[in-house]
C-alpha positions in Angstrom: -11.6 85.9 68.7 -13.3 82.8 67.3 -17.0 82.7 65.8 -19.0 79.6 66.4 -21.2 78.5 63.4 -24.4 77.6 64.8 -26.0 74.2 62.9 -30.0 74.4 62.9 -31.5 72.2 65.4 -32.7 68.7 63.8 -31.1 69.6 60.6 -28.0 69.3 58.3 -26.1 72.0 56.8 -27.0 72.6 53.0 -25.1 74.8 50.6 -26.6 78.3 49.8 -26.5 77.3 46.0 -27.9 73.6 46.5 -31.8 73.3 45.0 -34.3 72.2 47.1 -36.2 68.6 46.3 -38.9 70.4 45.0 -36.7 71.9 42.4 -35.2 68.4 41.4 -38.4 66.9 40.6 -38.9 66.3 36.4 -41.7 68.6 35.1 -45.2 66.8 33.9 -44.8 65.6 30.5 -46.8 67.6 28.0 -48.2 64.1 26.1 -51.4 63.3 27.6 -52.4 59.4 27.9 -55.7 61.0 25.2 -52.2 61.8 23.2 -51.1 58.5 23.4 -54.3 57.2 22.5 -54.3 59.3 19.6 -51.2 58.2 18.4 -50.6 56.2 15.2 -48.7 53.4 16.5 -51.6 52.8 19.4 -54.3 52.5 16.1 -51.9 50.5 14.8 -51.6 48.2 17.4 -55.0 48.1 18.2 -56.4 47.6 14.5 -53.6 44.3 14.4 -55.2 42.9 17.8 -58.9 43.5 16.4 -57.7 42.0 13.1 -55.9 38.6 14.7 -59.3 38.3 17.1 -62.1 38.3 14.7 -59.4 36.4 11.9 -59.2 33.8 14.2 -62.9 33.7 15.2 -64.2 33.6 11.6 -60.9 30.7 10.3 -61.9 28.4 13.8 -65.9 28.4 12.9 -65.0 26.8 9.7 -62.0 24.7 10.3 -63.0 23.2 13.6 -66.5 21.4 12.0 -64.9 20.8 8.9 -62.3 18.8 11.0 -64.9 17.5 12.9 -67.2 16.5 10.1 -66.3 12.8 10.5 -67.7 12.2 14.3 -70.3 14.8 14.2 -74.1 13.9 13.8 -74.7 14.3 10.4 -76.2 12.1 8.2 -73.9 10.7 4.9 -73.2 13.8 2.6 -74.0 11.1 -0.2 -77.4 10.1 1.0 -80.3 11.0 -1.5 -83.7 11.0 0.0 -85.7 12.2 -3.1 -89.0 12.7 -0.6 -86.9 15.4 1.6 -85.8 17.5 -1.8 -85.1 21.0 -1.3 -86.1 21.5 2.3 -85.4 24.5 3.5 -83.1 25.5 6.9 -83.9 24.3 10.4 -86.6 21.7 8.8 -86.8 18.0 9.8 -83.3 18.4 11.5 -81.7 19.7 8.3 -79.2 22.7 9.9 -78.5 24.1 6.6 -81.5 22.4 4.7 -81.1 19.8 1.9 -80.0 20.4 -2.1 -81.8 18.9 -5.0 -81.2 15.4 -4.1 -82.6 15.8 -0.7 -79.0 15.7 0.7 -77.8 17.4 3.5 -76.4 20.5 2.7 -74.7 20.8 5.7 -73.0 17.5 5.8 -72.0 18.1 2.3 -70.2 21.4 2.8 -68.4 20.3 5.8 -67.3 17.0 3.6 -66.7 18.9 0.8 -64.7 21.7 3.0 -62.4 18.6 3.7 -61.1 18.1 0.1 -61.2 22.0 -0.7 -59.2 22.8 2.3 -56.8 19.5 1.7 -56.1 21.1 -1.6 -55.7 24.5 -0.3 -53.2 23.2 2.6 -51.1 21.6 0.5 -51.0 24.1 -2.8 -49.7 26.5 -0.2 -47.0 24.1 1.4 -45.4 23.3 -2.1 -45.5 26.9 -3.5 -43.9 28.3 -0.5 -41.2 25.7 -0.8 -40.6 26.4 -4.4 -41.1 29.9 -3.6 -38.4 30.4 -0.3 -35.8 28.0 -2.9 -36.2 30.1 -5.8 -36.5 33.4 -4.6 -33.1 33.2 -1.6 -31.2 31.5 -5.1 -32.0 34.0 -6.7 -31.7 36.7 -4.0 -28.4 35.6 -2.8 -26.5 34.3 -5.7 -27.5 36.9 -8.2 -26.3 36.7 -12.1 -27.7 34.2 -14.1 -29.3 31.9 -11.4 -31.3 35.4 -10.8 -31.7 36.1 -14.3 -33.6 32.6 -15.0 -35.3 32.5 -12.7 -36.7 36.3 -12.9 -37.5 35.7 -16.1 -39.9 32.8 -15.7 -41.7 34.6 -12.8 -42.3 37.3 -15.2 -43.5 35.2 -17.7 -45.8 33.1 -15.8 -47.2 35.7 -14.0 -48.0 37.4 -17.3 -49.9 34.7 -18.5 -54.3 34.6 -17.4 -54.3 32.7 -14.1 -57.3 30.8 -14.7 -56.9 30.0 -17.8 -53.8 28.5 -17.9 -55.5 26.3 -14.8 -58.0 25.2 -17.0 -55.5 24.2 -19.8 -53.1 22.3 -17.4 -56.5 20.5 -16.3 -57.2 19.6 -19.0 -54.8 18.1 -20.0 -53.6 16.0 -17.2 -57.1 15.2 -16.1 -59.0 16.5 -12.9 -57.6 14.4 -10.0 -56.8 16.3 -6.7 -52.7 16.0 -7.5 -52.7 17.7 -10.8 -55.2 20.9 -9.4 -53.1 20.2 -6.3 -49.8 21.0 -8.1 -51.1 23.3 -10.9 -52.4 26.0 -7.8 -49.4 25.2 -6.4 -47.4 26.1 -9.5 -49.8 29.4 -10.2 -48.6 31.1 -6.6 -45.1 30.3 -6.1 -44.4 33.8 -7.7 -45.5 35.5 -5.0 -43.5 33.7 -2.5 -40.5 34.1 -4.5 -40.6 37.8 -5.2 -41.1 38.9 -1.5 -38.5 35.6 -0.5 -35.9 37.6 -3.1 -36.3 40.8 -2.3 -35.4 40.1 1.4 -32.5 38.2 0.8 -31.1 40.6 -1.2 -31.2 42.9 2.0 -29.9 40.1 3.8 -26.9 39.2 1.8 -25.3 42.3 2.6 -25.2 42.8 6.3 -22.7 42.5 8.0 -23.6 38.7 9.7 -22.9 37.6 6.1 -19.5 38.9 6.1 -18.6 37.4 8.9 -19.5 34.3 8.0 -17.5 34.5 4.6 -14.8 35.6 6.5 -14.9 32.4 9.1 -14.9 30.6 5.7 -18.0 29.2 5.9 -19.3 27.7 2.1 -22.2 30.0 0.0 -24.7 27.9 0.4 -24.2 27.0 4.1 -24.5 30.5 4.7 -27.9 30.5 2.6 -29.4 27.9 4.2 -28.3 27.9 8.0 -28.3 31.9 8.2 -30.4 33.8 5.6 -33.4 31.9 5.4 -34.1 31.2 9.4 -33.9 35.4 9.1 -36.4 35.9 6.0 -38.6 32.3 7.0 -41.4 34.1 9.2 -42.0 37.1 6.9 -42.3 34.2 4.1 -44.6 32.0 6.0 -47.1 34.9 6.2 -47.4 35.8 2.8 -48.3 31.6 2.4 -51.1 32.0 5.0 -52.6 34.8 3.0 -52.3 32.6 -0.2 -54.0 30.3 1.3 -57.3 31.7 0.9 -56.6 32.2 -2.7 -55.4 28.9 -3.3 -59.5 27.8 -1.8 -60.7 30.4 -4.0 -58.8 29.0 -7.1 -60.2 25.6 -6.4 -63.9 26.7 -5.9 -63.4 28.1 -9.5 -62.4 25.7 -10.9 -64.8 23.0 -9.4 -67.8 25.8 -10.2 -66.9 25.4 -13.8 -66.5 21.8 -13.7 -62.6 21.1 -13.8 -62.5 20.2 -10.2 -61.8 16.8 -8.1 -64.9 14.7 -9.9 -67.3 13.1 -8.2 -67.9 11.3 -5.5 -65.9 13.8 -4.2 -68.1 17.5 -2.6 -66.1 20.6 -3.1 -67.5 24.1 -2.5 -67.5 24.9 -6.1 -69.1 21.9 -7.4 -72.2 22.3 -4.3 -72.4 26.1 -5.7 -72.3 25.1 -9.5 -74.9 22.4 -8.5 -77.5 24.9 -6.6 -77.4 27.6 -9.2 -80.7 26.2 -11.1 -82.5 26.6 -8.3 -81.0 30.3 -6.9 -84.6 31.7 -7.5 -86.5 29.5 -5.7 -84.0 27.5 -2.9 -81.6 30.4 -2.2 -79.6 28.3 0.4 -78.5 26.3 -2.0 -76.3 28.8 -3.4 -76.2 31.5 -0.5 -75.2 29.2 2.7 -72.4 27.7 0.6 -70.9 31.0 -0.6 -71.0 32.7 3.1 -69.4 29.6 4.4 -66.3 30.4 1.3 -66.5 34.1 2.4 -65.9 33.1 5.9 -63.5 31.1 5.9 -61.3 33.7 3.0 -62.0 36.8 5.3 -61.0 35.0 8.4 -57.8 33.9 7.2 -56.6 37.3 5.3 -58.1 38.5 8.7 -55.4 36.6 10.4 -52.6 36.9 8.2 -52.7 40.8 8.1 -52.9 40.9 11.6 -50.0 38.9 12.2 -48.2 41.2 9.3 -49.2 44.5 11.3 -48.3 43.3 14.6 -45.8 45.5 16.9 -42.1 43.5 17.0 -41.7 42.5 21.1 -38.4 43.9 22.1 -35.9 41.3 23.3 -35.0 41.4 26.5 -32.1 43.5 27.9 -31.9 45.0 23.7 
């Protein structure tokens, strides 16, 4: 006696112990997007994109005219017209009014922006090459290359910063090389502490050891693989010092061991308008917000590029 097995019309046969789709579906996650807004990383994230905007915002309305300062409308930052002394802003065409002298005080902060920033630019580019070559030497080779060069660092950065500027002013004289290379010389600690501490972390993965064991030379490996690795962390703590190395030079122009004159710097407009603080405030204030601008805008930018998420690579 055989017994058919009927198959459901317009269907297919399941087993009795097979789940249904419904079953198979994943259950909603518990984390809720408000969760995910909540979340640490997201505030982080979002504080380095609000920092990188309004850094880059506050650095571009100072560098851009101060670049510009040559082909602009303005009249010579030189040019005294004694009848036009002390005229406050937005008078007779005079943006940021006129100083003492009846110069522009606009003109002469742009022009005077140009020799700050010059100095500042290159400060920065010569400490964070003495910085990266000091600090990987010592990093990588260790012994006494890293107990010489520890040493000074300590020392000089036990000595009073501004102070020692003055004295190496001086003593050398007040042209734009010597502050050029004496900032330069007060910040390469800095670079060279965070440069060493890297490559000691560096030195002893396992890239390294491969490339001792292919036979490559010490310093070959120094310069072709550790510092291309350690580089960009480097060049962010040199944007940060940049703002220092402006303020440094305002100081030391405000107390009248700056670039001499003809030459407008920041500090020497500031040192020159403090006479008159009570009774032309621009003198002093527009200056000084200009300086605070353009130092808040660039550790703006610099810690925003520091707190930024890593993009994953592709196909990691």
């Amino acid at each position: 006696m055989s017994i058919d097995t009927a198959t459901p019309a317009g269907g297919s046969s399941q087993p009795s112990g097979s789940a249904s789709p419904q079953a198979k579906q994943p259950s909603p996650s518990a984390v809720t997007k408000a969760d995910i807004a909540k979340a640490g990383a997201t505030r982080r994230r979002k504080s380095a994109q609000w920092k990188l905007v309004v850094g880059t915002i506050c650095t571009l309305l100072v560098i851009i005219p101060i670049i510009l300062a040559n082909v602009l409308p303005l009249p010579d930052a030189n040019f005294q017209d004694l009848a036009a002394r002390r005229l406050p802003p937005l008078t007779d065409g005079h943006l940021f009014g006129t100083d003492q002298l009846g110069r522009d005080l606009l003109s002469r902060v742009l022009h005077g922006g140009q020799v700050s920033l010059t100095i500042g630019v290159l400060a920065v580019l010569v400490s964070g090459a003495i910085g990266v070559i000091l600090g990987s030497a010592a990093g990588y080779f260790g012994g006494w290359v890293d107990t010489i060069i520890s040493r000074i660092l300590e020392a000089q950065m036990s000595l009073p910063l501004l102070m020692m500027l003055l004295l190496v002013v001086a003593l050398f004289g007040p042209s734009i090389p010597v502050i050029t290379f004496v900032i330069a010389i007060a910040q390469w600690p800095e670079v060279a502490r965070l440069t060493r501490s890297m490559v000691l972390v560096e030195r002893e993965k396992p890239y390294v050891s491969a490339a001792r064991i292919l036979g490559l030379h010490r310093i070959q490996i120094l310069i072709q693989h550790i510092i291309p690795n350690v580089i960009k962390q480097a060049t962010l703590v040199v944007l940060l010092l940049l703002a220092q190395a402006v303020l440094l030079e305002s100081a030391l122009s405000f107390l009248g061991a700056g670039p001499q004159r003809p030459f407008a710097t920041w500090g020497r407009i500031i040192s020159d308008g403090q006479d008159y603080i009570t009774t032309s405030w621009w003198m002093v204030t527009l200056p000084g917000l200009v300086i605070v601008l353009m130092v808040v805008g660039v550790n703006l930018l610099g810690d925003g590029l520091r707190d930024r998420p890593r993009r994953k690579k592709k196909g990691a």
